[in-house]
C-alpha positions as CSV (number, residue, x, y, z in Angstrom):
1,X,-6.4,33.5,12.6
2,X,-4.2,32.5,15.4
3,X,-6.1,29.6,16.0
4,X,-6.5,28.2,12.0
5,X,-2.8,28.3,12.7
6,X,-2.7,26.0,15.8
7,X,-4.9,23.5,14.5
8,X,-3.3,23.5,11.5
9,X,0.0,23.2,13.2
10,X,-1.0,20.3,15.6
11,X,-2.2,18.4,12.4
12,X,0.3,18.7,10.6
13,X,2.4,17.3,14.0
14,X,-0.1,14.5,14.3
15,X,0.5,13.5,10.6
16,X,4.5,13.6,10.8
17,X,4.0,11.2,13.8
18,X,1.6,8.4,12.2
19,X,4.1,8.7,8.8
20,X,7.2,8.6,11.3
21,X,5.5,4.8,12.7
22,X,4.9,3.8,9.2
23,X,8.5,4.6,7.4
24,X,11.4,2.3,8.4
25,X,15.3,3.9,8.9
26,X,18.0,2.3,7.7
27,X,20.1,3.8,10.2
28,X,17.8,2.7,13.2
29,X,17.0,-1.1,11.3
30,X,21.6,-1.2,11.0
31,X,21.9,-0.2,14.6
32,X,19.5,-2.1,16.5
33,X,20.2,-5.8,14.1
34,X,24.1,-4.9,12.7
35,X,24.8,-6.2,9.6
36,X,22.2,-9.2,9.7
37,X,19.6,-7.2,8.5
38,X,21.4,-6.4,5.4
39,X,21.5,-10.6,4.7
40,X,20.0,-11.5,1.4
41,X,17.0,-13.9,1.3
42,X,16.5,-15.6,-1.8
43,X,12.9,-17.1,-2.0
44,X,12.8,-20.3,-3.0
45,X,10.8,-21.4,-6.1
46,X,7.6,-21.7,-4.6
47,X,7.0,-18.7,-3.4
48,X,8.4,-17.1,-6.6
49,X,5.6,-19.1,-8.5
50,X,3.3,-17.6,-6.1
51,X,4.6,-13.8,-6.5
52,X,4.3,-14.8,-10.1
53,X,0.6,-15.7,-9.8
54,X,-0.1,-12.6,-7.6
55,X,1.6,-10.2,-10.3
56,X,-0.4,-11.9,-13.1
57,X,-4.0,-11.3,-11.0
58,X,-2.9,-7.7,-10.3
59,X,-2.6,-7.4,-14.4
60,X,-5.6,-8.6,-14.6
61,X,-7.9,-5.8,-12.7
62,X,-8.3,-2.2,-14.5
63,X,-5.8,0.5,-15.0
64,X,-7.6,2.2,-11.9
65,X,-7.8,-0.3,-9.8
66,X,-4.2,-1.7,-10.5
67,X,-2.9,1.7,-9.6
68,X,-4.6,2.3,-6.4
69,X,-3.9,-1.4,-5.3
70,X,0.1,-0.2,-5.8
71,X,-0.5,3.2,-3.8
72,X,-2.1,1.1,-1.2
73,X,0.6,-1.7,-1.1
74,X,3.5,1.3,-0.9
75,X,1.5,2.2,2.4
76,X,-0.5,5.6,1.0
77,X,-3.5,5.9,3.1
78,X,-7.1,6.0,1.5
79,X,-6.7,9.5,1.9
80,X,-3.6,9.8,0.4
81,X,-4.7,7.7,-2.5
82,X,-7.5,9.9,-3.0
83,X,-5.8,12.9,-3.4
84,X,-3.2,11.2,-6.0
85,X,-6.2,10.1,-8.1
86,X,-8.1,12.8,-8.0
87,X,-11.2,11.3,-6.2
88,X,-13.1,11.1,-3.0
89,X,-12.2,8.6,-0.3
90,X,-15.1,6.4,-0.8
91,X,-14.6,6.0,-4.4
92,X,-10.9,4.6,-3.6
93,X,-12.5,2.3,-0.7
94,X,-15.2,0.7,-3.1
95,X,-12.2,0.4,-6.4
96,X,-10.1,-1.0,-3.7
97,X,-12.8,-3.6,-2.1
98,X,-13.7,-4.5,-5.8
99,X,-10.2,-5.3,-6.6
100,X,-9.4,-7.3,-3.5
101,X,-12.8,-9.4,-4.4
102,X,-11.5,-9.6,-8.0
103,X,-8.0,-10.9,-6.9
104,X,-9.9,-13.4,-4.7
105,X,-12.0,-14.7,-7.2
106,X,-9.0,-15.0,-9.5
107,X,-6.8,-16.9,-6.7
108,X,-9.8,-19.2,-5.9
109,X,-9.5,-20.8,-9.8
110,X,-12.7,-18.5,-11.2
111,X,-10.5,-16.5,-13.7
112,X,-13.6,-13.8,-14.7
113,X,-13.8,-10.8,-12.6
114,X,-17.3,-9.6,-11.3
């Protein structure tokens, strides 16, 4: 029993690290650049047209695969991803490499998905 509980309490360590390198503070971000890093950058209308196009290939892939593209691009792991959907990890690495191709394709002028 005693040692279920160390494992389990060193994995649980190692996983607060990794999601302590992956989240941003404020606080940290304020103090190390001042009030700089709170400057607004307006894109200009180029790369609006571009989020624009990227939005409207994203709309374009499956209820599933748009989903699991947003958990990815808010920085859930495959893991993570899995257990919000409900599935193994394979399944969201295959949805995720099909939707990547898909958004390829679609930036590349061939408008049909595979």
């Amino acid at each position: 029993m005693l040692s279920w509980l160390t494992r389990t309490a060193i994995h649980e360590a190692f996983k607060l690290i990794r999601r302590e390198g992956r989240e941003l503070s404020l606080e940290a971000t304020l103090e190390l650049a001042g009030d700089a890093a709170l400057a607004l950058r307006v894109p200009g209308p180029d790369e609006l047209a571009e989020q624009a196009e990227r939005l409207d290939g994203i709309r374009k892939l499956s209820r599933r695969q748009q989903r699991m593209v947003w958990l990815h691009g808010l920085g859930l792991s495959y893991a993570e991803i899995a257990v919000y959907e409900g599935c193994t990890t394979r399944t969201v690495e295959r949805q995720l490499l099909r939707a990547k191709r898909s958004l390829r394709q679609i930036s590349n002028g061939s408008d049909r998905a595979p």
